[in-house]
C-alpha positions in Angstrom: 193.5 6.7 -108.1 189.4 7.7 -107.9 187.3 5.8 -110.2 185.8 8.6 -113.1 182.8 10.0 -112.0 179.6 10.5 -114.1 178.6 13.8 -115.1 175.7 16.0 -113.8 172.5 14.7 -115.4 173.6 11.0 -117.2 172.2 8.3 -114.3 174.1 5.2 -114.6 173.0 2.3 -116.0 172.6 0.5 -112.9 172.0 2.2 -109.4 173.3 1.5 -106.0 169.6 0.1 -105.1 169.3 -2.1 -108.2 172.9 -3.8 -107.1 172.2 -4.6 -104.0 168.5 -6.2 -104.9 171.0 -8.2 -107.0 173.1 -9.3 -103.7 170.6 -9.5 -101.0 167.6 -10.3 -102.7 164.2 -7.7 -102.8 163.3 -8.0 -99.0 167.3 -8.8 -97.9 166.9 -12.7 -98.3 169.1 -13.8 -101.2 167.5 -15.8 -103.5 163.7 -14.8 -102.4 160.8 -13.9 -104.3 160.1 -10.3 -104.7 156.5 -10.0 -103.1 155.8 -6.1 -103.7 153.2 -5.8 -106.6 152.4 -2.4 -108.9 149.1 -1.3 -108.8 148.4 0.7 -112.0 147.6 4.3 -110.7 143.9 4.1 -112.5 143.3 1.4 -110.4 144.8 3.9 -107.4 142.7 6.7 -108.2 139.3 4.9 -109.2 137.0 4.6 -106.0 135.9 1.0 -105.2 132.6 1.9 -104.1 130.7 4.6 -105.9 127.8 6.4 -103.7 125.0 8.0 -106.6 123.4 10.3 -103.5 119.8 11.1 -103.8 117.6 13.1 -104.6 116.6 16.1 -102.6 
């Protein structure tokens, strides 16, 4: 007997990556803190250090 399988297009509710984060922990140390952070993309795309030019 196969398990049922999900059809084309419906993800499930949890994926394969998502379980074993659950098991091994983010960085593959159970019971660690996950370090990673988001960085909102306008924070990506904004320059840090703006250069006005000059006048020619």
């Amino acid at each position: 007997m196969t398990k049922p399988r999900e059809p084309n297009g419906v993800e499930p509710p949890r994926s394969e990556d998502d379980i074993q984060r659950n098991q091994l922990g983010p960085r593959g140390v159970p019971g660690a803190p996950d370090p990673a952070k988001m960085t909102p993309q306008r924070d990506k795309k904004m320059p840090k250090h703006v250069d006005p030019g000059h006048a020619a």
